[in-house]
C-alpha positions as CSV (number, residue, x, y, z in Angstrom):
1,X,-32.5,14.3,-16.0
2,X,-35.3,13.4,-18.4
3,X,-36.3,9.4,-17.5
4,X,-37.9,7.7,-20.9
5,X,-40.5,4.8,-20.6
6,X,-39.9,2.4,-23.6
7,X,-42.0,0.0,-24.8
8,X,-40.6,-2.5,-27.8
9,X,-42.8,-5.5,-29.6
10,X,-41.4,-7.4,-32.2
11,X,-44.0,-10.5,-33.3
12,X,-43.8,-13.0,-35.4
13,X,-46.1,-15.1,-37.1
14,X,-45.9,-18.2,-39.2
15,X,-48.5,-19.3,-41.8
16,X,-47.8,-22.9,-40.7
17,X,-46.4,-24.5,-37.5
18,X,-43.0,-24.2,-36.8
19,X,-40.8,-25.8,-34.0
20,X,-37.0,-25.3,-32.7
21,X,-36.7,-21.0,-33.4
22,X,-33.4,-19.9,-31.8
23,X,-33.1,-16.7,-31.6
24,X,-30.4,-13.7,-30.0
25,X,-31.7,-10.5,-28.8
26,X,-29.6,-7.4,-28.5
27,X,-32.6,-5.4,-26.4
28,X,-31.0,-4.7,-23.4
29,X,-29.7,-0.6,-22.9
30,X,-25.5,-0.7,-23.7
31,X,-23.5,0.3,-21.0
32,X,-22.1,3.6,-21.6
33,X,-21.7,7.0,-19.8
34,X,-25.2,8.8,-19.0
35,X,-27.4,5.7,-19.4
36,X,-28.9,5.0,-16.2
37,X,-31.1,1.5,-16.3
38,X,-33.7,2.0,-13.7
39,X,-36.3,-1.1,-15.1
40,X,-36.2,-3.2,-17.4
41,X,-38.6,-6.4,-18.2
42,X,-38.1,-8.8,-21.3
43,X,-41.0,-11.5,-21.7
44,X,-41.3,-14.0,-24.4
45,X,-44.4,-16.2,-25.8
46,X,-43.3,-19.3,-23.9
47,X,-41.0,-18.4,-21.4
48,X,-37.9,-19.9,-22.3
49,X,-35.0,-19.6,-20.4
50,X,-32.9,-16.6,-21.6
51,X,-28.8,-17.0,-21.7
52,X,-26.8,-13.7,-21.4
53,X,-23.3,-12.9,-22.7
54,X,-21.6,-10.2,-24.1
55,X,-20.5,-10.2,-27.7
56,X,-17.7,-9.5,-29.5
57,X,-18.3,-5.9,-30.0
58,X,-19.3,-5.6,-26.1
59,X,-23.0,-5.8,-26.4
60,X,-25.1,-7.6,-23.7
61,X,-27.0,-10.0,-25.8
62,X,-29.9,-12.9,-24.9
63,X,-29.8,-16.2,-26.6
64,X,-33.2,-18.5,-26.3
65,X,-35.0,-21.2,-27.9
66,X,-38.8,-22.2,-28.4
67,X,-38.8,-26.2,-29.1
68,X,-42.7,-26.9,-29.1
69,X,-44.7,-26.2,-32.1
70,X,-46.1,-22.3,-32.9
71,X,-47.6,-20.2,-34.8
72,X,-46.7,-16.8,-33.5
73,X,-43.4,-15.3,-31.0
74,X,-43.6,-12.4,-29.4
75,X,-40.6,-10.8,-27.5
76,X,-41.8,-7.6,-25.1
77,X,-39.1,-5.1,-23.9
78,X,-40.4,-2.7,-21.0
79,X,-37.4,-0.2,-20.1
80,X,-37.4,2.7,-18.0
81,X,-34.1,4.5,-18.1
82,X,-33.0,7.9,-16.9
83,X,-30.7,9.8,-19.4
84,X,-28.5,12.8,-18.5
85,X,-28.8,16.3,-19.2
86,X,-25.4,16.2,-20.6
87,X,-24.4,13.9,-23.5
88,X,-20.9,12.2,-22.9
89,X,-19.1,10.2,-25.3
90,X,-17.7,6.9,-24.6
91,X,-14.0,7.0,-23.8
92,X,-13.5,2.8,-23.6
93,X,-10.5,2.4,-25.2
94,X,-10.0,1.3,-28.8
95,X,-7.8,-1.6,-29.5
96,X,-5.8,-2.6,-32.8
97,X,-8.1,-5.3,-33.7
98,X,-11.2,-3.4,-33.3
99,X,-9.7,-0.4,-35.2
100,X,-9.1,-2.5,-37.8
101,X,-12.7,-3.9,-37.8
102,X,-13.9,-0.6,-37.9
103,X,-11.9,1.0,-40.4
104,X,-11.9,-1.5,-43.1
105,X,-14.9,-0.2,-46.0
106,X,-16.8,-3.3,-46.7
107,X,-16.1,-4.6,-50.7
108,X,-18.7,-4.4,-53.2
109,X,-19.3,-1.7,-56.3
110,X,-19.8,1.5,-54.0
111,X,-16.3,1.5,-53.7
112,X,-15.1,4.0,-56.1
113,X,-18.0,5.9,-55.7
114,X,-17.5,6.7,-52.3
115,X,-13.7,7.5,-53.0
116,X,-14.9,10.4,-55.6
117,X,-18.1,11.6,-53.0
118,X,-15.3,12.0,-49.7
119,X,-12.8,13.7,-52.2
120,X,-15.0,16.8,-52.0
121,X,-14.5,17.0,-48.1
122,X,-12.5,20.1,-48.1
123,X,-10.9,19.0,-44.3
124,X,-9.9,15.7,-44.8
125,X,-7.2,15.5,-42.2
126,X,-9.4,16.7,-39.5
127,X,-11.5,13.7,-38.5
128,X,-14.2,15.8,-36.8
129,X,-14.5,18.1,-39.7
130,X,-14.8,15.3,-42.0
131,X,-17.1,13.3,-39.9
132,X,-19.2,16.4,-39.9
133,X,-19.0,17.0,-43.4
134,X,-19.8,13.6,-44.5
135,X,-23.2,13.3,-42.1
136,X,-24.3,17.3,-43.9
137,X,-24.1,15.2,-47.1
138,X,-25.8,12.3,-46.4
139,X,-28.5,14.6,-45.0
140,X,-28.7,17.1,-48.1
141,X,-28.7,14.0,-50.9
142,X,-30.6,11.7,-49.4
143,X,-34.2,11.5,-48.7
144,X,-35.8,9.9,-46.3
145,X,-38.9,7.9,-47.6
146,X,-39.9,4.8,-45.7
147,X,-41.0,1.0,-47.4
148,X,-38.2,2.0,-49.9
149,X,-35.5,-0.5,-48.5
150,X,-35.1,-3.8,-46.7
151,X,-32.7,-4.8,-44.4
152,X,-30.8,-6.6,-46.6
153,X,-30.7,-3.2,-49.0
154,X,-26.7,-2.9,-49.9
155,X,-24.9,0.4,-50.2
156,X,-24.9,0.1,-54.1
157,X,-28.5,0.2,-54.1
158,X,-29.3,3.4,-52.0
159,X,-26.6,5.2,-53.8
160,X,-28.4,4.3,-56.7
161,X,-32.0,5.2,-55.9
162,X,-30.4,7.9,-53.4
163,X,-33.6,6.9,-50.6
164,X,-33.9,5.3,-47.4
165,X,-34.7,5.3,-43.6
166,X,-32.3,5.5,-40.9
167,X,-30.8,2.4,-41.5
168,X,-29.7,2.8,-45.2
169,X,-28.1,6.6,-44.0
170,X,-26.0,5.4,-41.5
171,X,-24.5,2.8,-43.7
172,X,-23.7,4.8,-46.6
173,X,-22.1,7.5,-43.6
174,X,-20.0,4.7,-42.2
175,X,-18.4,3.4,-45.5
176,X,-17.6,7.1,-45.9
177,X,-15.9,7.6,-42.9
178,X,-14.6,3.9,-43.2
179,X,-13.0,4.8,-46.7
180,X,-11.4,8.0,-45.3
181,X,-9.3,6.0,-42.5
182,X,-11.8,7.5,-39.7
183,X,-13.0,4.3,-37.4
184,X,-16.6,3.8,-37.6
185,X,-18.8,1.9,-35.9
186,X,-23.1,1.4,-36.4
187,X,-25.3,2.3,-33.6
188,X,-28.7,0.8,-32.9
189,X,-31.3,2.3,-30.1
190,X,-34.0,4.4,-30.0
191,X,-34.3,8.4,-30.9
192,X,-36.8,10.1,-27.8
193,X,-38.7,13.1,-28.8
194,X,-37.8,16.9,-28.5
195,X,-39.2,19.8,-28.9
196,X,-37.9,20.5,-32.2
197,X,-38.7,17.1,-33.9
198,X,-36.5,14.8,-35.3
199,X,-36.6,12.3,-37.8
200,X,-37.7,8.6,-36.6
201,X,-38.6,9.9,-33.1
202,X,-40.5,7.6,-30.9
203,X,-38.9,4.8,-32.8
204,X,-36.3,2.5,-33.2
205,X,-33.1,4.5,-34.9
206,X,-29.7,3.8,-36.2
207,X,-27.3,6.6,-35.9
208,X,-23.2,6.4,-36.3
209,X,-20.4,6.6,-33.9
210,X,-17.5,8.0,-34.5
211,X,-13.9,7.6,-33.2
212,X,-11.8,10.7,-32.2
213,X,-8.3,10.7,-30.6
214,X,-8.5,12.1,-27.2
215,X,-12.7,12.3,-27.0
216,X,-13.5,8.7,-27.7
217,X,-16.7,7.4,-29.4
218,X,-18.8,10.4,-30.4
219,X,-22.6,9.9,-32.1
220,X,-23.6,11.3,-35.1
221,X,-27.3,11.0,-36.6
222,X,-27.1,11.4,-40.6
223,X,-30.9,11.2,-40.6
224,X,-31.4,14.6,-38.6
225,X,-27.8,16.3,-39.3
226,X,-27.1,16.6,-35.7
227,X,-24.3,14.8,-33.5
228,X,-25.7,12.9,-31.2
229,X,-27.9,14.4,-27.8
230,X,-29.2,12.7,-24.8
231,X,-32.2,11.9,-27.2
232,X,-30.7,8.5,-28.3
233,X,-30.6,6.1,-25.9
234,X,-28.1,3.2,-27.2
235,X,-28.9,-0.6,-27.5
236,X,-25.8,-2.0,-29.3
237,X,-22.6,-1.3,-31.4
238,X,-21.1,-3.1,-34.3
239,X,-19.9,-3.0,-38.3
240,X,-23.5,-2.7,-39.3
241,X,-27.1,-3.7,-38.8
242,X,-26.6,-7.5,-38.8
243,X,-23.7,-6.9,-35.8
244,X,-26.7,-5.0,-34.0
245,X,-30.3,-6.3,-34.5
246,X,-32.6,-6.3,-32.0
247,X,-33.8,-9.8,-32.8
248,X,-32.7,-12.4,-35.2
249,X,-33.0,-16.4,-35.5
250,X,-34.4,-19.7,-37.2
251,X,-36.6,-22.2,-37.3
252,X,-37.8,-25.5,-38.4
253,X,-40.9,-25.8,-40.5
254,X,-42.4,-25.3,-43.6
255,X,-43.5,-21.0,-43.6
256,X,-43.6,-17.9,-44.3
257,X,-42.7,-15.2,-41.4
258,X,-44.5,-12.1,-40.9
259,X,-42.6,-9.5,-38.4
260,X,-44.4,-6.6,-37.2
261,X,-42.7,-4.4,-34.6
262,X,-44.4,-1.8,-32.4
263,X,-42.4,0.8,-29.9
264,X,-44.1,3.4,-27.7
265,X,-41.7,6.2,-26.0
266,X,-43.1,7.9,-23.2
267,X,-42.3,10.5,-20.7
268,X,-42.8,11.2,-16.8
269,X,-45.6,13.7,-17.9
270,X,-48.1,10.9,-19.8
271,X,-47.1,12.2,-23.3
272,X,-46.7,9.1,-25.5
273,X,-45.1,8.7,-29.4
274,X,-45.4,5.2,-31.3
275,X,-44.9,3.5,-34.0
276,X,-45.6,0.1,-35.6
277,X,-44.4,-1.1,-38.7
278,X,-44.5,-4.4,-40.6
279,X,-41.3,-4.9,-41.9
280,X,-40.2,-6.2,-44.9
281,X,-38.9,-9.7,-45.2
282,X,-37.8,-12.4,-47.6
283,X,-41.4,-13.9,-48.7
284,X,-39.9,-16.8,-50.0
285,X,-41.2,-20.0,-47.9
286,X,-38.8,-21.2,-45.7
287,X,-38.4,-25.3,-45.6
288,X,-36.7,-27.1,-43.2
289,X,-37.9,-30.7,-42.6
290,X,-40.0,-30.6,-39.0
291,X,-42.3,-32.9,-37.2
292,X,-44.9,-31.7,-36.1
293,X,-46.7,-33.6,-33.5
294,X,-50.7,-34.4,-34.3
295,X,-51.9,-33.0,-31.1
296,X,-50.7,-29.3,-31.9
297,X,-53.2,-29.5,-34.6
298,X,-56.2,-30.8,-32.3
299,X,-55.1,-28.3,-30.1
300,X,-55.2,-25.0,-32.4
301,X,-59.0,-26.4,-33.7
302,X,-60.2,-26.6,-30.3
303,X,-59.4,-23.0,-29.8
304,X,-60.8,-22.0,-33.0
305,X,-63.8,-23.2,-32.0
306,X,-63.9,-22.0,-28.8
């Protein structure tokens, strides 16, 4: 059974001081059938007391706050998980409401779009076939180009300029699968290295997962055209990224945020793949009225000049 060592960074920093940032983090490995946590360390700038619950979609999710003034937050993820040989699918069972949740396309202009692309599935009754079918297009007619899209990119727009990242694939996938009846759900984690390559390796990944009658939640990974192998390792479930991202809050203060993430995958043998990426956020300034107490300021001088 391969056993992954996973590193995950995501910093902030602010170009002025900010104060009261509460923040969730969905970082923490989803329980599900061949995920075996072995370690796993989370330290944040400041060591704030982190409260755990599980969400409405059943992910394990950590809820903190930083209430002095700062310029930067870092939140550090060190996971060492074993995965099986064997990919199994998730048989939890799927309640009415959460069928419903995952069914339902979301509105907006892709609408009839999608209708006309999932009439060409020539098995639409078979919600394998058509699951399968659906991921080969968004494979084929996509391409995948990074600092393209946002997070905040809509279905609409990648139809329209036809390129993404992971992210933007397995969205357009689920509001196909979503439009053809077929419960859908998004799936954020990390994709581990194989010998044959795959797109996003050694990074954090969004993939789909799919619901079939009698087999339970199956993955499939529109950005490689594969259903899903003990590669992924899975973080959280839900309609889409907002449901599942590994870190997300606010503050008070007057700035602009930077976010850069960094993730290292590694294996038993030494062999190491990264990435780091700066990730594209809203640049307008952010103003929230905050005091800021005088001394921070004294403070951050003194280490300047030290």
């Amino acid at each position: 059974m391969p056993i992954y060592k996973i590193q995950h960074i995501t910093h902030y920093d602010y170009d002025a001081p900010v104060i009261d940032s509460t923040n969730q983090i969905k970082i923490y490995p989803y329980q599900s059938p061949g995920q075996q946590v072995m370690q796993h360390d989370v330290n944040i700038s400041g060591e704030p007391q982190v409260s755990i619950f599980t969400d409405y979609w059943g992910n394990k999710t950590g809820t903190f706050c930083l209430t002095e003034p700062h310029l930067q937050m870092t939140i550090e993820s060190r996971l060492v998980i074993d995965v099986q040989e064997q990919y199994e699918p998730d048989i939890t069972p799927l309640n009415e409401i959460l069928a419903l949740d995952y069914t339902k396309p979301d509105p907006g202009e892709s609408g009839e779009q999608i209708k006309a692309l999932i009439s060409q599935c020539p098995t639409p009754e078979d919600a394998y076939a058509m699951a399968d079918w659906a991921n080969k297009y968004v494979y084929e007619n996509f391409t995948y180009e990074k600092g393209i899209t946002t997070i905040e990119t809509t279905v609409e727009e990648i139809l329209k300029h036809g390129k993404g990242v992971c992210q933007d694939f397995a969205h357009v996938l689920l509001q196909m699968l979503r439009t053809g009846g077929i419960p859908a759900r998004y799936v954020s984690g990390y994709i581990c290295p194989n010998k044959d390559g795959l797109r996003g390796e050694g990074a954090t990944h969004a993939w789909v997962e799919v619901w079939l009658d009698g087999q339970g939640w199956k993955g499939i990974d529109p950005t490689n055209n594969i259903w899903v192998s003990n590669n992924h390792i899975k973080l959280a479930v839900g309609r889409d990224f907002n449901d599942c991202s590994p870190a997300k809050g606010t503050f008070k203060g007057m700035a602009n945020q930077r976010l850069n993430v960094y993730v290292s995958v590694g294996y038993e043998d030494g062999h190491v793949f990264e990435e780091h990426t700066q990730v594209k956020m809203n640049e307008e300034r952010i103003i929230v009225p905050a005091i800021i107490p005088k001394h921070f300021y004294s403070q951050q001088q003194q280490q300047q000049q030290q």
